[in-house]
N, C-alpha and C positions, 0 to 999 in steps of 0.2 A: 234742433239738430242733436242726435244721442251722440254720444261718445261710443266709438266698437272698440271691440274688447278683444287683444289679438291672443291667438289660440297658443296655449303656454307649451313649450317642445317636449317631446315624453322624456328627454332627462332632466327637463325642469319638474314635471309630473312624480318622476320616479325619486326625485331629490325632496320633495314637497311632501311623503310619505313616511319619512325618516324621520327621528326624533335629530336632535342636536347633538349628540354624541354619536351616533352613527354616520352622520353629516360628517361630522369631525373626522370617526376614523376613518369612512369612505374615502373621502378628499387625501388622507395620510398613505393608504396603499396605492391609490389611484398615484401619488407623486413618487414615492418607490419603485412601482410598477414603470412609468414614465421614467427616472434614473436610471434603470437597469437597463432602458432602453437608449439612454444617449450613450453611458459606458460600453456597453455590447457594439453599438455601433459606429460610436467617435474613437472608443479607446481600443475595444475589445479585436476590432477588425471584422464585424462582422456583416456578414451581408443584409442592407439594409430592409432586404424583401421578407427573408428570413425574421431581424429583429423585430421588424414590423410586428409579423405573424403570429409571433411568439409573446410580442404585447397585446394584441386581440385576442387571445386566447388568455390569459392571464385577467386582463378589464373584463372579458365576458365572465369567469368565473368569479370574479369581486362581484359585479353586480347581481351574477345568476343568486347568490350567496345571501345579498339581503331581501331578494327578491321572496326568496323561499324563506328566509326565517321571519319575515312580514306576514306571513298568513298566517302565522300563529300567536295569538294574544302574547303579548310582550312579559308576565308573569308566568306564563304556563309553566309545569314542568318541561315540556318537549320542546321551548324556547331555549329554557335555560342549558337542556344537556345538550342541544344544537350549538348553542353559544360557545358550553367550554368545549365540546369535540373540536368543532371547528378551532378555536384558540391553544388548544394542547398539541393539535398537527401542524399548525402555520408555525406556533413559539417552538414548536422540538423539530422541525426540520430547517428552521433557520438555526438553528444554536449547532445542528449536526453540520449544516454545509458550510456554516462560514465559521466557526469557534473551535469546539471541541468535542467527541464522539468515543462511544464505548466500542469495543472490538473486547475479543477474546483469543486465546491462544488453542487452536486446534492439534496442531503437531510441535515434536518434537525438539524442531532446529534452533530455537535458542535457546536448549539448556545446557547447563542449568542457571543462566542468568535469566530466564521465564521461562517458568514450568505449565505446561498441559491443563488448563485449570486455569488460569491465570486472566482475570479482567483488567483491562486498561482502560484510559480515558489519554485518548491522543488528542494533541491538539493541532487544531486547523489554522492558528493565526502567526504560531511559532515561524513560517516558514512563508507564512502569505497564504491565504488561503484561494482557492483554485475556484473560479465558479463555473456553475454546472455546464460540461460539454453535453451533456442528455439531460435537459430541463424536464421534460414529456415522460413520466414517472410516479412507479406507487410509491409512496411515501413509504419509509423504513424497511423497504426491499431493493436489497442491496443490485441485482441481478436476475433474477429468478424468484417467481412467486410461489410460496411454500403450498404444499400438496398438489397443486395441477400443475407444478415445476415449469411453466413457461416463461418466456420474457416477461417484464418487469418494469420496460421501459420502451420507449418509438426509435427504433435506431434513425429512421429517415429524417425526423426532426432534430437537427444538430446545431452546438453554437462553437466556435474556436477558440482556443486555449486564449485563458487569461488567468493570469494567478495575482492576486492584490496584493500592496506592501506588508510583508512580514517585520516579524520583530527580530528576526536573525537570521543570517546562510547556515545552510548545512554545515556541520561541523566532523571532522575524524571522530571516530567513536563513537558520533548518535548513531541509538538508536530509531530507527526510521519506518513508518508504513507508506508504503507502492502498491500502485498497480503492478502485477507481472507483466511485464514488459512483452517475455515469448508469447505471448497467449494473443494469437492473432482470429478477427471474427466480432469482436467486441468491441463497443467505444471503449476509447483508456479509460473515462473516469467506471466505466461497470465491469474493468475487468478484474480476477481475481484480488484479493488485499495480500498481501505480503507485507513480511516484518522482518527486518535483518540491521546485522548492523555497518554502517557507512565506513568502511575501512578507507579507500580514497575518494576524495574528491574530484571534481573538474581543476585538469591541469596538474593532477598527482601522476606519479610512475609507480605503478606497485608491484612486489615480487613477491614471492613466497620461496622459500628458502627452504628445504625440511619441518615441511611445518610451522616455521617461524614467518610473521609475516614483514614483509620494509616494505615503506612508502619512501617515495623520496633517497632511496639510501640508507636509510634509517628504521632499526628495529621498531614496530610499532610496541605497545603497556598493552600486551594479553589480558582477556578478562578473567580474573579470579577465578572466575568458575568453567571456562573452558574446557572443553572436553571433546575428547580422540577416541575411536575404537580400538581396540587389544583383541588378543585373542587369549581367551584365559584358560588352560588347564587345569581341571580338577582330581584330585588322588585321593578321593574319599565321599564322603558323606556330608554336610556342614553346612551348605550354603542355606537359607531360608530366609522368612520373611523380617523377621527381627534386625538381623545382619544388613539385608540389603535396606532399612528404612534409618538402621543406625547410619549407613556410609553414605544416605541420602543417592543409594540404587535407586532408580523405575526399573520395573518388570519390563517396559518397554523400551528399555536402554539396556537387555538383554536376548540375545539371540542365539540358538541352539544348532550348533554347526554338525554333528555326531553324538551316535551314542554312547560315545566312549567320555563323556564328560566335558569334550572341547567347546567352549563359550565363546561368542562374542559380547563386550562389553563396553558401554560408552561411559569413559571415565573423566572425573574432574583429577587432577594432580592429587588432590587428597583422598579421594578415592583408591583409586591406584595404591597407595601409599599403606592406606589401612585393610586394604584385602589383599597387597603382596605377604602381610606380617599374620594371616590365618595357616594354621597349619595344615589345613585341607587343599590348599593353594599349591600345586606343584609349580607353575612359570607363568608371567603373563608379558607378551610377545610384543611389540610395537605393531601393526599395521602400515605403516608408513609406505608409501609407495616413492620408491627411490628418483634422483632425476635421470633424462634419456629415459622414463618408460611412458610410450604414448598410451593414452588413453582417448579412443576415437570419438566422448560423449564430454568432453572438455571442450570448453570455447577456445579459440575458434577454430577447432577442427580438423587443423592441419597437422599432419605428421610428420612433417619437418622439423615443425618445434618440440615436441614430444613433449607436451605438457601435461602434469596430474594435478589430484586434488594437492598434494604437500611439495609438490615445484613446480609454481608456474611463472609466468613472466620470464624481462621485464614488461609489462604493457601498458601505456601513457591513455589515461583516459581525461577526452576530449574534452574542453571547455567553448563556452560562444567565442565564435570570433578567432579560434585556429583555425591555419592554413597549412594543409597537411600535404605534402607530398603523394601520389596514388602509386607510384611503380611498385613499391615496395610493401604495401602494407593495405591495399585496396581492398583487402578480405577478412582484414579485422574489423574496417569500417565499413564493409558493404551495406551489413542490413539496419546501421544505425542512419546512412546516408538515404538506402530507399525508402526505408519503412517507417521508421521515426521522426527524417528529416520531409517525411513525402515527397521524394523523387521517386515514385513507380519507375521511370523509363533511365534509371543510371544504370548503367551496362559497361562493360569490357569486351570490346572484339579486334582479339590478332592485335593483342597486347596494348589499343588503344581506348579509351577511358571518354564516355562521351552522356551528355547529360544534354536532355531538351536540345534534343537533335545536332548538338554542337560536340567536339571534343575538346576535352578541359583535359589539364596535366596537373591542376591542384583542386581541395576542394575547403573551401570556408563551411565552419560548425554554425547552426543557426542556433544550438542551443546548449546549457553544459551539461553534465555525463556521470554517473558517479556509480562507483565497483560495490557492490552489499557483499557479507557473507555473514551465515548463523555460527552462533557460537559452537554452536555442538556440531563441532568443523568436519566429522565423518558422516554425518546423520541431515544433511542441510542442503535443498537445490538452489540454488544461489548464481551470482557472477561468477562464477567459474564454469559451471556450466552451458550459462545463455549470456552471457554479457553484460552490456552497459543498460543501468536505468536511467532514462530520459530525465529531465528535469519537468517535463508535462506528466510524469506517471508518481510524481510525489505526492501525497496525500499531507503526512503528518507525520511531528512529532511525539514518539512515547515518552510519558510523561510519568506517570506511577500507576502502581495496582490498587484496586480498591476493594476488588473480591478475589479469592484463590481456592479454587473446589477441587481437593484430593478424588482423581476416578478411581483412586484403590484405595481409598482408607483400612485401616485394620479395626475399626467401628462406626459408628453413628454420631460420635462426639468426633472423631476426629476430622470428619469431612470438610471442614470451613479451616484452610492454613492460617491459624491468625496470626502469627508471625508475619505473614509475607502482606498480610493488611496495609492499606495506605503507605506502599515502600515504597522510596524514589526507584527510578530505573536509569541504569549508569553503564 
């Protein structure tokens, strides 16, 4: 009588071609792979058809992976640069989604506490870090894939907000990067980045006063380096490139209103201070927009309140777990209740307030809320103009600068700010 010999399964076959360290790591992402899918789907709230799919897609690419770098002798060159490629995009997109991540400074609106030039390194665990709502994605393309500019990402493959335990709540003062919140079309996690700083929190009341901001009643600590538009007149000849890198002027924190010499300028306090005292200098004017003057592109858009950039409020922004009244104020919270909270169908007709077919006269926050604005408070789109950011459109904390590239240098040595080198941000 033989003994038969039963026919081994092709993941025993395909397991049997590995050496023991490949065995090892296989087995390590395969249990990763497997975790992300009890969290996504115990913790995460997500739909288990979905998480499913999105772990067969994930174990097919683990396998696809040693399958292909098996056909090449285990010393080759084209082994080995398969190995680190592969190992440099798995280690630097998990270090970017769940740790910490480079961003740079494009525009203006935080100077001059970040100037134009300016690298950071934000962190992702400060705050809890967020895992991916758009899994289905090129690696290190944020949105948009450089030169054929198309999507970047599967919008239809989607997972639900989950953010994992941080090491601290947002605070007054951080500095912060978001999603733009207005920017509708886009999953939150691929829409634009944005960077401002957190003047109130969830459960703050904040005002602005003539330019002066209060939270709570209370004057908030202006940043040092803040800075307001003027409009400055000139009675002579004087102004140049010396001058304005002395007073720590940008070219682009000037604007040319006539040809009669009239400027605008975006000044820090000490700014201002040392181009009042040039004799070339005839007046330099506040900008200030008075209160009672409406400004129809100010949140939230009503003319009753007549709010501007330098008097707005008061406005109470929203924490998880209030219960707000709708008669009165159902249009400051409108588009954070349909759009942010995903109530598509919350409506008002003939003054009644009605949600998932029913009419409600309160409405509970499922999440908190929090007001940004840039330091370079005339120069900056911000909360004041679109509103509240969600707490699903936080990103991260800034943390410090590690590179600072002058776009104007006055030569070739002076292009790398090394002062502004490895600076905290505050």
């Amino acid at each position: 009588m033989t003994d038969q010999i039963k026919p081994r399964s092709p993941i025993n076959r395909f397991i049997d071609k590995l050496s023991k360290r490949q065995q090892t790591n296989f087995w390590l992402m395969s249990g990763i792979n497997l975790f992300f899918l009890l969290v996504m789907s115990v913790f995460g709230g997500s739909n288990l058809l979905t998480a499913i799919s999105l772990w067969t897609i994930i174990q097919a690419l683990i396998i696809g992976y040693y399958i292909f770098i098996n056909r090449y002798e285990r010393k080759s060159k084209t082994r080995e640069w398969i190995d680190a490629l592969a190992f440099a995009v798995v280690a630097a997109t998990i270090i970017r989604t769940f740790f910490i991540e480079a961003y740079t400074i494009p525009t203006p609106s935080m100077e001059k506490s970040l100037l134009v030039g300016d690298f950071l390194f934000v962190s992702k665990v400060n705050y809890g870090a967020r895992a991916p709502m758009t899994p289905v994605s090129v690696p290190f393309a944020h949105n948009t894939l450089p030169v054929v500019q198309t999507k970047s990402y599967l919008s239809w493959f989607s997972m639900p907000y989950l953010r994992f335990p941080g090491l601290q709540k947002i605070k007054n003062n951080d500095v912060v990067v978001f999603n733009y919140p207005f920017e509708d079309g886009r999953p939150i996690d691929k829409k634009e980045n944005y960077i401002k700083r957190c003047l109130a929190i969830s459960g703050d009341s904040i005002t602005i006063i003539n330019q002066q901001v209060f939270v709570n009643n209370k004057a908030v600590d202006n940043p040092p380096k803040m800075q307001f538009k003027y409009y400055v007149k000139l009675n002579g000849p004087g102004l140049d490139f010396k001058t304005l890198k002395k007073l720590d002027i940008a070219l682009t924190d000037i604007q040319q209103l006539s040809n009669n010499g009239d400027l605008n300028f975006d000044l820090t306090a000490d700014a201002k201070k040392g181009l009042s005292a040039k004799s070339y200098v005839a007046a330099i004017d506040s900008t200030l927009q008075p209160a009672g003057l409406f400004v129809d592109y100010i949140f939230p858009y009503r003319k009753e309140l007549s709010w501007n950039v330098d008097n707005f409020g008061p406005l109470y922004v929203p924490k998880a777990g209030d219960k707000i009244n709708l008669d009165s104020v159902y249009w400051i919270y409108e588009r954070a209740i349909k759009v942010y909270e995903n109530n598509p169908d919350f409506s008002m007709v003939d003054g009644k307030f009605y949600l998932n077919g029913k009419e409600i006269k309160t409405y509970t926050f499922k999440q908190n809320y929090y007001f940004m604005m840039g330091d370079n408070r005339h120069n900056s789109a911000d909360s004041r103009f679109w509103g509240f950011v969600p707490e699903d459109h936080i990103v991260g904390k800034a943390l410090f600068i590690w590179l600072s590239l002058d776009p104007n240098p006055e030569n070739i040595f002076s292009k790398i700010r090394w002062k502004r080198l490895f600076r905290g941000i505050n």
